[in-house]
VMD Tcl script that builds the backbone (N, CA, C; Angstrom):
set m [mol new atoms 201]
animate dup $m
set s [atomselect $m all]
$s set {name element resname resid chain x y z} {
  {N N UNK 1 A 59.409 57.376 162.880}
  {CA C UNK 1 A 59.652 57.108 164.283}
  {C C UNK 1 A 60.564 55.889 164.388}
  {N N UNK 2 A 61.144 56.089 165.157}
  {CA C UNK 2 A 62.279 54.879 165.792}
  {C C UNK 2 A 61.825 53.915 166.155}
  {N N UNK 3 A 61.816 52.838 165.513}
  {CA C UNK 3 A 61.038 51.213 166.222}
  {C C UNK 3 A 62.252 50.150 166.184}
  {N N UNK 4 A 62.382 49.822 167.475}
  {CA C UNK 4 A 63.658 48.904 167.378}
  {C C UNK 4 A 62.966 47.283 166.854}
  {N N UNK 5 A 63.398 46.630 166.508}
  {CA C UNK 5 A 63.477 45.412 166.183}
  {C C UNK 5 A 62.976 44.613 167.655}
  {N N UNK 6 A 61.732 43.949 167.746}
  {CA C UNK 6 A 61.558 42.378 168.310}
  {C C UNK 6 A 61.123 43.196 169.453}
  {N N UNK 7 A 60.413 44.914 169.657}
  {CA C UNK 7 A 60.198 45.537 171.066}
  {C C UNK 7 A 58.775 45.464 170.704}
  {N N UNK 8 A 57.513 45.513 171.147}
  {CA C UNK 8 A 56.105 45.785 170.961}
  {C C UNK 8 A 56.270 47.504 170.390}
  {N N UNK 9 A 55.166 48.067 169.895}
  {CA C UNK 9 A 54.787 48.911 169.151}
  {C C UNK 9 A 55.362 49.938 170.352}
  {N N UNK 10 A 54.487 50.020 171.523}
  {CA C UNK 10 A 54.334 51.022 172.827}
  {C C UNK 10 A 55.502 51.309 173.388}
  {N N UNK 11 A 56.324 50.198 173.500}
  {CA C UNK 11 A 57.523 49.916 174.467}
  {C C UNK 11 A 58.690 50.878 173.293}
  {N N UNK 12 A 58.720 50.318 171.379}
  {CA C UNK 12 A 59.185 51.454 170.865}
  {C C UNK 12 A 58.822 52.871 171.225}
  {N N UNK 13 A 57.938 53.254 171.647}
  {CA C UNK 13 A 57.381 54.320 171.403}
  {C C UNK 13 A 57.276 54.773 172.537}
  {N N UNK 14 A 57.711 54.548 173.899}
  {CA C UNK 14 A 58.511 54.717 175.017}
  {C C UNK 14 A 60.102 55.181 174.847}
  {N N UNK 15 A 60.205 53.985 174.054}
  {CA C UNK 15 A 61.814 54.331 173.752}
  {C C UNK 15 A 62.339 55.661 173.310}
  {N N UNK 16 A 61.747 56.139 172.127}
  {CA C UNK 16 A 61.832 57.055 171.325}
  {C C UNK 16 A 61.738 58.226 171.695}
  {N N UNK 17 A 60.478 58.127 172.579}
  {CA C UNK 17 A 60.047 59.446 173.559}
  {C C UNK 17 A 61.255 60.160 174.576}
  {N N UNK 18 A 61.922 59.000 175.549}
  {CA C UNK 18 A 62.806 59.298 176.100}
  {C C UNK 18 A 64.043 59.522 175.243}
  {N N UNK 19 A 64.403 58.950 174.268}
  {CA C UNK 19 A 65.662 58.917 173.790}
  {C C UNK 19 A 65.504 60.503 172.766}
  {N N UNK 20 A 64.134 61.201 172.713}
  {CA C UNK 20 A 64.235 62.359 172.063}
  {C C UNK 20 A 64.055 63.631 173.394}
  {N N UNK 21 A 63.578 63.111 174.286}
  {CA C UNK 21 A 63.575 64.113 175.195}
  {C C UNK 21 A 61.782 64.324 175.074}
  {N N UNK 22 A 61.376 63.672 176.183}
  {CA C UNK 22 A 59.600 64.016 175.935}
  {C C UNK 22 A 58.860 65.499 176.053}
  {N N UNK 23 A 60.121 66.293 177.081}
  {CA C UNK 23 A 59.535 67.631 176.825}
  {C C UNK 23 A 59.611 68.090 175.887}
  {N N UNK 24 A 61.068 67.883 174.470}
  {CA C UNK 24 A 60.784 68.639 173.123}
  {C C UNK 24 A 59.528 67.759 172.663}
  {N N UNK 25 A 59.148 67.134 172.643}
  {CA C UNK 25 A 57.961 66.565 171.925}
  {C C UNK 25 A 56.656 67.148 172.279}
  {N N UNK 26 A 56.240 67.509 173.404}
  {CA C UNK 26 A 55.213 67.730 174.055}
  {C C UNK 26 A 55.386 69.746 173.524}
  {N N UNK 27 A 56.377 70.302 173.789}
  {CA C UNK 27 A 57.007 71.456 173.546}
  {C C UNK 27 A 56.139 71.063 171.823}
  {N N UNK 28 A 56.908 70.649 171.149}
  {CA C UNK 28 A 56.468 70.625 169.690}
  {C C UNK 28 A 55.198 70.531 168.588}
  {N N UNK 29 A 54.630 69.305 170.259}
  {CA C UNK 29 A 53.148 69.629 169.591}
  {C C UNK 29 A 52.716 71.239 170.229}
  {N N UNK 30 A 52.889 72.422 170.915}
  {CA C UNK 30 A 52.381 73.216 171.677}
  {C C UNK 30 A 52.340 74.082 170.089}
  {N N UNK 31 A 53.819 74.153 169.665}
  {CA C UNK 31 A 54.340 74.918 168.480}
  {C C UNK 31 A 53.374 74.584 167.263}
  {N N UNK 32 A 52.644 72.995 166.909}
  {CA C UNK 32 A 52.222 73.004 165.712}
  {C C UNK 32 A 50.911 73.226 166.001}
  {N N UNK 33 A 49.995 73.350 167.533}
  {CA C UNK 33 A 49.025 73.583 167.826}
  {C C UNK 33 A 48.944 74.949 167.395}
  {N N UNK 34 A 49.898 76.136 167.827}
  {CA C UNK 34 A 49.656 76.947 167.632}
  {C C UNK 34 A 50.100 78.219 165.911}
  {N N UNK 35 A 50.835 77.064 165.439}
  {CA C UNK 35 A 50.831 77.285 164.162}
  {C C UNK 35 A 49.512 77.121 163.403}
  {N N UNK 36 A 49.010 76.298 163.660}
  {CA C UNK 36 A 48.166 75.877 163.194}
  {C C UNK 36 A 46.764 77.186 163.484}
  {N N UNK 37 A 47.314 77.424 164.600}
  {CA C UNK 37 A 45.917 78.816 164.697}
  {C C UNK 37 A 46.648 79.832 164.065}
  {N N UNK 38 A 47.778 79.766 163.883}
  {CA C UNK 38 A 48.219 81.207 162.948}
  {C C UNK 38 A 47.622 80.722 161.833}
  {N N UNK 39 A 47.361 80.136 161.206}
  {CA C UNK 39 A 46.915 79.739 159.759}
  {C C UNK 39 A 45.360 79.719 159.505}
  {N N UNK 40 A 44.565 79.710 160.705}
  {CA C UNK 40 A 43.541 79.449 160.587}
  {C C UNK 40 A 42.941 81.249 160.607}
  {N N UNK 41 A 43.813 81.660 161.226}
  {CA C UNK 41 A 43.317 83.308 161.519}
  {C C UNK 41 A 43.697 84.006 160.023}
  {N N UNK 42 A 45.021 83.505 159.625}
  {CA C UNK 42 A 45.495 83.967 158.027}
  {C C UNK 42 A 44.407 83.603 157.120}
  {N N UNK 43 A 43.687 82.610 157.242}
  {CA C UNK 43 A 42.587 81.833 156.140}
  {C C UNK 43 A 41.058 82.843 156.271}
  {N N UNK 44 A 41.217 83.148 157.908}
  {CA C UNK 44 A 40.150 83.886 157.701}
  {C C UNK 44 A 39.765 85.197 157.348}
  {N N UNK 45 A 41.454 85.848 157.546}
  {CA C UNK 45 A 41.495 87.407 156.783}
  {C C UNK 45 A 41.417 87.263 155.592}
  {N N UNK 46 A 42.037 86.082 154.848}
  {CA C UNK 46 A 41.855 85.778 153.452}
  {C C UNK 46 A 40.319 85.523 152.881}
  {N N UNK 47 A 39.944 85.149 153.784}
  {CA C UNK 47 A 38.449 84.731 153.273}
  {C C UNK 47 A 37.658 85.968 153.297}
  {N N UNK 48 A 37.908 87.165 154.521}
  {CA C UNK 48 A 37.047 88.039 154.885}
  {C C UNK 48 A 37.591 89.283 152.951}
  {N N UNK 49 A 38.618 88.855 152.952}
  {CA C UNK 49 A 38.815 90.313 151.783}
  {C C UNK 49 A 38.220 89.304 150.615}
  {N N UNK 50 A 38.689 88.297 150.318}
  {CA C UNK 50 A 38.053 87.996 149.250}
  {C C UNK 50 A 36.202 88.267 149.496}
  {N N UNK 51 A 35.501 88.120 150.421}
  {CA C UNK 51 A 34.175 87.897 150.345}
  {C C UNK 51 A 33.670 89.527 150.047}
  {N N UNK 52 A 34.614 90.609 150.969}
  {CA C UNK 52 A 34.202 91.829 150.295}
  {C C UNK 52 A 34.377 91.753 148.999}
  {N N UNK 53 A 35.294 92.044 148.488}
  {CA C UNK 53 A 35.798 91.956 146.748}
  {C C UNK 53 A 34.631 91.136 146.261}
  {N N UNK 54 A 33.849 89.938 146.034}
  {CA C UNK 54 A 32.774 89.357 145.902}
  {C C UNK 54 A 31.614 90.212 146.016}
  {N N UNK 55 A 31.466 90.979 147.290}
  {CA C UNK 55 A 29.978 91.813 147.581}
  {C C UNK 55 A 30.274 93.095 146.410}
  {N N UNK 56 A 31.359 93.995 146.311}
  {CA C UNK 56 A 31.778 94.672 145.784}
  {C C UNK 56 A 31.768 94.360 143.992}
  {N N UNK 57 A 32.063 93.256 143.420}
  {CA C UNK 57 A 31.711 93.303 142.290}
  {C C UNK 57 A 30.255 92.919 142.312}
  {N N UNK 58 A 29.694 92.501 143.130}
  {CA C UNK 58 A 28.123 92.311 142.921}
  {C C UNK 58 A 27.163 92.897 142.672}
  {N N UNK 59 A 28.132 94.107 144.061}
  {CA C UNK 59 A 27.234 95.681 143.930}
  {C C UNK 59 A 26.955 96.411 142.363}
  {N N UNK 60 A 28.845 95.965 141.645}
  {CA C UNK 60 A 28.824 96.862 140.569}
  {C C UNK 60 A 28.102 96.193 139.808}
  {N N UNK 61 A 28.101 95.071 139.274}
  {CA C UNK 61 A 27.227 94.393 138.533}
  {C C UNK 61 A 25.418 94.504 138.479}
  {N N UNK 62 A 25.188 94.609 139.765}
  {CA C UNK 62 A 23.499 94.869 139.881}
  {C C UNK 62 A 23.066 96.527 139.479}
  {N N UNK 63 A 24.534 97.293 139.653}
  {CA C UNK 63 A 24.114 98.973 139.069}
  {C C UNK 63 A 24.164 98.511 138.201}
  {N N UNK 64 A 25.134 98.032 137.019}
  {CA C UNK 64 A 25.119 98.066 135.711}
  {C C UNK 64 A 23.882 97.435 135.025}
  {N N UNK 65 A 23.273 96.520 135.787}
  {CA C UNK 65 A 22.191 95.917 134.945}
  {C C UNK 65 A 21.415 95.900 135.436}
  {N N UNK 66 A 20.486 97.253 135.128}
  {CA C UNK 66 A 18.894 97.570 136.222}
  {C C UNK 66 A 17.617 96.542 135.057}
  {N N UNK 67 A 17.474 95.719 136.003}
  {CA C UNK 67 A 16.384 95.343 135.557}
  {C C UNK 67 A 14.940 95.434 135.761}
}
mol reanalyze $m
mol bondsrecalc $m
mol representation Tube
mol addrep $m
């Protein structure tokens, strides 16, 4: 982030906001909010096939070894 020299932390960070345009920023977090749920939905199809594949060798494993 852009911090000018001898400005307080906030007053940079005013600066920056306007000098980038605060709607792409606000716009940008919308984009990584919702990236972020694309990934979370990808993690959970990932999780759902791996956990079959898991029940599925379990199954085969408990036929193979009747105890």
């Amino acid at each position: 982030m852009f911090m000018p020299i001898g400005l307080p932390w906030a007053a940079a960070w005013r600066a920056s906001f306007q000098l980038a345009g605060g709607a792409q920023l606000v716009a940008d977090g919308a984009v990584r909010r919702e990236r972020h749920a694309l990934a979370l939905r990808a993690a959970q199809r990932r999780d759902k096939v791996q956990q079959s594949d898991k029940n599925r060798e379990q199954r085969e494993y408990e036929l193979n070894h009747d105890d």
